[in-house]
N, C-alpha and C positions, 0 to 999 in steps of 0.2 A: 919588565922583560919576561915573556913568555918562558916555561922550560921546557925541554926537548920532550916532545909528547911521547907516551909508552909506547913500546912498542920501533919507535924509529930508531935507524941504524947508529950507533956511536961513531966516531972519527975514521977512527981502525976497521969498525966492520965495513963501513959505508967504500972506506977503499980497499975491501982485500976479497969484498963483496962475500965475505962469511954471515951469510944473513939470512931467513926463508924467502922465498919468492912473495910471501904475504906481505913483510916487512915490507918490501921493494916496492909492491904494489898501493900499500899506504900513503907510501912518499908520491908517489905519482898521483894518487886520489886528491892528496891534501896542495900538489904543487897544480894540479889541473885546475881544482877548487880556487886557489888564490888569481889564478890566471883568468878563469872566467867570471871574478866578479870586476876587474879591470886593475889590478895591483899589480906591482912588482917591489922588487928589492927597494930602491930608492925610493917605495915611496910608504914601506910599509915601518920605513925608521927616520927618524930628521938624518941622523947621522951613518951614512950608508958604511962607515967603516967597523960600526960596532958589531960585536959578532950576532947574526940573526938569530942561533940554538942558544941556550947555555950548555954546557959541555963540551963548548967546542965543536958543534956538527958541522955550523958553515961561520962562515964570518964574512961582510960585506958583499957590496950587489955584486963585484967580480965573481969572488970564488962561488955566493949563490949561484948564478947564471951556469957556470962551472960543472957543479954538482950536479946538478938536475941535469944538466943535458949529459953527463955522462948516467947519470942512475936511469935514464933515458936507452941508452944505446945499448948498457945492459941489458935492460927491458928488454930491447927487440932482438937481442942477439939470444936471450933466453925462448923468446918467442918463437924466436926460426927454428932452434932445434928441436923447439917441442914436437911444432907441425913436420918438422921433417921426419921424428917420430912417428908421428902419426898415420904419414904418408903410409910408413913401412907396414904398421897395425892394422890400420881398420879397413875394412873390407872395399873390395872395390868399387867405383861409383856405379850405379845405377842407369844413370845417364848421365850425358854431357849439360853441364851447367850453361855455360852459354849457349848451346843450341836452344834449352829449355828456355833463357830468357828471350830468345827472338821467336820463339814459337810463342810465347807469350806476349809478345807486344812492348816488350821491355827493351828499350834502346841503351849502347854502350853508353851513352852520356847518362840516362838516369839511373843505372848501375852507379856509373861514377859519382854521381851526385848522393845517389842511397848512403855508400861506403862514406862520404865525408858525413851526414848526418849521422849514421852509427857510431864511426870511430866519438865524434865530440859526446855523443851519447854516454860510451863508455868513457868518456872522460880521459882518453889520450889526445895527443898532439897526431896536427896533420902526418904529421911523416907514418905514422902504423898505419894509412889507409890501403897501402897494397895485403898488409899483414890481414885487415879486416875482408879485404876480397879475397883472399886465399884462404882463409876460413871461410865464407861463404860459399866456395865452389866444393869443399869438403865436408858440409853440412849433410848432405843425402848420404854420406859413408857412414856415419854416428846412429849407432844402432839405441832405438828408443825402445821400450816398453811400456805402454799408458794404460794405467789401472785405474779402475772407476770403482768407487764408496759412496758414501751416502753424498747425492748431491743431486742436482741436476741438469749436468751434462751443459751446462752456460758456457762453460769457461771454452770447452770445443767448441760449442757456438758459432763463440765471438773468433774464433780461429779461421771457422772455415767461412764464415760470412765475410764479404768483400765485395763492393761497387764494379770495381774495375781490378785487375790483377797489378800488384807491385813486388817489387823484389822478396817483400817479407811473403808475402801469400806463395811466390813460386818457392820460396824455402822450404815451409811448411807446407805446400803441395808434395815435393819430393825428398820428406823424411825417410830416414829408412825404420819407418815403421813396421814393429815386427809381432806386436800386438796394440789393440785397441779396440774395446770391445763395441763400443757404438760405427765405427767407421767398418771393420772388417767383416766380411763375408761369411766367414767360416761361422758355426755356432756348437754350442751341446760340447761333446766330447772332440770333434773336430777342432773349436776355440783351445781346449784346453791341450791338447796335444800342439796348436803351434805355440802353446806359450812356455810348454817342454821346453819345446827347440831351440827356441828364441834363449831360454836360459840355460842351454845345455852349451850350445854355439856361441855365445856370448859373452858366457860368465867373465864379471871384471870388467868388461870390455864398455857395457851399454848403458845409458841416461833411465833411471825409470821416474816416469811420469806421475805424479799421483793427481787426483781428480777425487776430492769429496773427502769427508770427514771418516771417523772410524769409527763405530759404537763399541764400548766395551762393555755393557751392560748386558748382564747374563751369558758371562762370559764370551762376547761377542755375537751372540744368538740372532740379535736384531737384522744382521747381516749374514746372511748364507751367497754363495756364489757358486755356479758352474752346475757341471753334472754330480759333481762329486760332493756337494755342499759343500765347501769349506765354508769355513768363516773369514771374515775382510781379515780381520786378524791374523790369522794362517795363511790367507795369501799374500797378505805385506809384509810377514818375515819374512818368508821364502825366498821373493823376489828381492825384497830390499838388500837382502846378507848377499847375492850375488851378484848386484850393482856397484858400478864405477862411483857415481854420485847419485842422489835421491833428489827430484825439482818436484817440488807439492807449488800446482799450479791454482790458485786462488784461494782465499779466504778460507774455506770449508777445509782443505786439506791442511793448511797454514796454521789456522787457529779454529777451527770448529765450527764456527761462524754460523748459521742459522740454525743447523742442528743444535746444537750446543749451547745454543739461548735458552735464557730460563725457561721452565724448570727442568727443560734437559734430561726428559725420560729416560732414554737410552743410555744417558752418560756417555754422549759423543766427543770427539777431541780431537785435536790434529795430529797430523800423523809424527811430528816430532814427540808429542807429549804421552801418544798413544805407546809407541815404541821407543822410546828414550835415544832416538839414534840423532843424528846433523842432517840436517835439511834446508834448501835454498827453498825459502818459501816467495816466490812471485806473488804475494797479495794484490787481492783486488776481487768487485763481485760484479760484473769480469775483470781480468787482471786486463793489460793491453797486452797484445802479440808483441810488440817492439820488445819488454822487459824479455819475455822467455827467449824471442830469437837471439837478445845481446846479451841473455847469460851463456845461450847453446856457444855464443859464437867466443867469448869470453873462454870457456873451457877449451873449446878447439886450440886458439891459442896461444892460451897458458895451461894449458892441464892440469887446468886447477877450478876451483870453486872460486865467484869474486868474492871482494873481500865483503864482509855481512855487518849490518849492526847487532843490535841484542836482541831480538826479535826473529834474525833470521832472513833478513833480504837484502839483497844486494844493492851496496850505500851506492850505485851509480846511475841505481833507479829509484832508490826510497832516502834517499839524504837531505832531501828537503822538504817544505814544507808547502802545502797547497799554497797555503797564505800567503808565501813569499814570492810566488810565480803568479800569482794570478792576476787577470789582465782586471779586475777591477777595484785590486788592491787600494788603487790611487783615491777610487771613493768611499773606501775604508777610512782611510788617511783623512780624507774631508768629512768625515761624520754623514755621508750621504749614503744613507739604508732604505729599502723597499720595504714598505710597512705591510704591504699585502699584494698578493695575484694582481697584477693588472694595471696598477696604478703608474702612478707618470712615474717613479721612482725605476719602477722595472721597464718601462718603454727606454730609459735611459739608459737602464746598464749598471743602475747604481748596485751597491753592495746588499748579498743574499743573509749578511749573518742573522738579521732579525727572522726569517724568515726557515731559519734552524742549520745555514753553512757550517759545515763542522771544518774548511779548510785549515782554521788555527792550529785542529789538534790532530789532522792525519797530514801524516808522511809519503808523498808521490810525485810520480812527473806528469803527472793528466794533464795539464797545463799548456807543457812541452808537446810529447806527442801526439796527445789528444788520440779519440779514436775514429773509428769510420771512416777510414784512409788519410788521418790527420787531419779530419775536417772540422771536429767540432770536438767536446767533451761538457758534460752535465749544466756547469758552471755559465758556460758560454750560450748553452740552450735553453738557460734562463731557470735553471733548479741547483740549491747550494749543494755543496758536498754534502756525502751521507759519512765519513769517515770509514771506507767500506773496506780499505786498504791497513788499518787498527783491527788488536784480538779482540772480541767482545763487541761488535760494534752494535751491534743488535740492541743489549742492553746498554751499554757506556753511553752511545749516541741516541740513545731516546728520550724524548720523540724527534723521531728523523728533520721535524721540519718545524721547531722550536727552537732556540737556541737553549745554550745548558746552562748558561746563567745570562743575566742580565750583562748588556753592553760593556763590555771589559776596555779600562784603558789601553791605548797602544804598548804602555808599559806591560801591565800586566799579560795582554795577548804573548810580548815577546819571551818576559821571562816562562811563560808557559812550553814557549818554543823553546827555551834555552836548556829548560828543563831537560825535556823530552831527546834535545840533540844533546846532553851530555849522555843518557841510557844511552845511544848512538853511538858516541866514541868509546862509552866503557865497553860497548859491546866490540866493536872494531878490536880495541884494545887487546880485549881477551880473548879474541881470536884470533891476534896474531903472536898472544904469547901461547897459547896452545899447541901452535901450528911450531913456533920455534921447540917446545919440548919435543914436539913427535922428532923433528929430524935430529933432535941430538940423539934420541931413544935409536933410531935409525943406525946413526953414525956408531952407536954403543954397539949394536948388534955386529 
């Protein structure tokens, strides 16, 4: 019998609902998790009367069923007041959201149908899909700032490249961007006077964006910016100390990631490691839009950060395993591998790992969303994972297109993964006992 994982509510807190919003959102990670692998109560014990926690949390499929739909209702009822918070805060829309979708070609039905793929996305139940659309129509009030470091500007890229327009590209067409230095007009001292503003009018209030790696070698020198030179350095304190929350949107910002490859001149690093602060890192070289749009929309509302593993991203996009989603897993399973470019193995579809697939040992949903309007992803285009969504991947994962050892049992593949998802929950873990100190710190003051 399992014990009641850390982190989750006791008997008494679970009903007097004295607990952080993190806590809460755990329970729902881990009840959504068991939900969609196709389980329930009765089937996850022979004897549906024995109590499911030890400590007493729930006991049998009733009061389970119970539980969860009330730690549920809380959820939404914490949800609504946040947004209705928000209402009162953030600045007014810009424009009208659904005029913007019918100028766009975006019909109420594929709205409706976008908000059910998001909400399952984030890993709630059908019923928060209106909460997920009202977050969305308050997504252009959420004042952004996007700072660019060492990189190369990919990750905006993949942002603003689109086939055909969908609800995520009109999101991100109508952010209320209030700087960015590759998209905006202004430049020289003009740039830097709107990013005054932007943090004079805002402070507290705005998302900052990070884009690219930091160097700290010769005291940041590698990186000068603006008219004024600073250093990346100086401009990430600044900004970052009067930010709501801090989203380092790809690899480079996250973990360093090509800068930061050996022998790492500059002594590049991510912007968590750079500055020792908390950051929602959206990994990936490019990440997918869906993760950044369903953390923005995740903050809208709960007014909070989601919940992270140890690494730093949010477990409702990085919780699983390539390997375990991917559609040619099954010829894994059958010992069927492509030995090389071209041959009947790959006209098949058979599996990439010979061929250097690092899916075993990176964590993502490319699977699920895929990219280029959910059309396709690496995998499927007939090249394995690079592991590009892992710190270090440059070196860990080399040679990109070798495997890193020799053909691994199914056993061994999985205890690899078992590995990897326990750093996952210690990480969860300790971020929800952190988050429980701050509020007694709180409640102290």
């Amino acid at each position: 019998m399992p014990l009641r994982p850390a982190g989750f509510p006791s008997r008494k807190a679970a009903e007097t609902r004295e607990f952080p919003l993190d806590n809460m959102l755990m329970m729902t990670y881990a009840c959504a998790n068991i939900f969609n692998r196709g389980l329930n109560a009765t089937t996850l014990y022979e004897n549906p009367k024995k109590k499911l926690w030890k400590g007493g949390c729930m006991s049998g499929a009733k009061e389970y069923n119970s539980r969860i739909s009330k730690q549920y209702r809380q959820l939404m009822d914490y949800c609504k007041e946040n947004m209705d918070r928000m209402d009162a805060e953030l600045p007014p829309a810009r424009e009208d959201f659904q005029t913007l979708l019918a100028e766009h070609g975006v019909s109420r039905r594929n709205f409706i149908k976008w908000t059910s793929v998001m909400t399952a996305a984030l890993m709630l139940p059908p019923v928060f899909k209106p909460l997920v659309a009202r977050a969305a129509e308050q997504f252009s009030r959420l004042p952004v700032v996007w700072l660019h470091f060492a990189e190369c500007t990919g990750c905006s890229e993949a942002f603003l490249r689109s086939s055909y327009p969908n609800v995520d590209d009109v999101l991100l067409d109508t952010i209320s961007l209030e700087y960015h230095e590759t998209l905006m007009a202004a430049a020289g001292y003009q740039a830097e006077a709107n990013l005054e503003k932007a943090l004079k009018d805002f402070s507290g209030k705005f998302i900052c964006v990070i884009e690219g790696a930091l160097p700290l070698g010769m005291n940041g020198r590698y990186l000068t910016l603006g008219p004024k030179g600073k250093t990346g350095i100086e401009v990430a304190k600044e900004v970052t100390s009067k930010a709501a929350a801090v989203v380092c949107i790809g690899s480079c910002s996250a973990f360093g990631n090509v800068q930061a490859a050996k022998p790492n001149p500059t002594d590049a690093a991510g912007i968590s490691k750079a500055l020792g602060i908390t950051t929602v890192n959206i990994a990936g070289c490019p990440p997918n839009p869906v993760n950044f749009t369903g953390t923005l929309l995740h903050y809208l509302m709960f007014g909070a950060l989601p919940a992270l593993d140890s690494l730093g991203r949010p477990v409702w996009a990085y919780g699983k395993r390539i390997h375990d989603y991917c559609e040619r897993r099954a010829h894994y399973d059958a010992s069927e591998f492509v030995d090389e470019w071209g041959d009947e193995g790959a006209k098949k579809g058979w599996c990439l790992y010979k061929l250097g697939c690092k899916g075993p040992y990176a964590f993502a949903n490319c699977s699920k969303v895929r990219f280029n309007d959910g059309v396709s992803w690496p995998v499927m285009a007939g090249h394995g994972c690079m592991g590009c969504t892992e710190p270090a991947f440059w070196d860990t994962m080399a040679p990109l297109e070798k495997p890193i050892e020799d053909i691994p049992s199914e056993h061994t593949i999985d205890a690899i993964g078992a590995v990897l998802l326990g750093v996952t929950a210690a990480g969860i873990a300790a971020h929800a006992g952190l988050t429980a100190i701050r509020h007694r710190e709180k409640k102290a003051e």
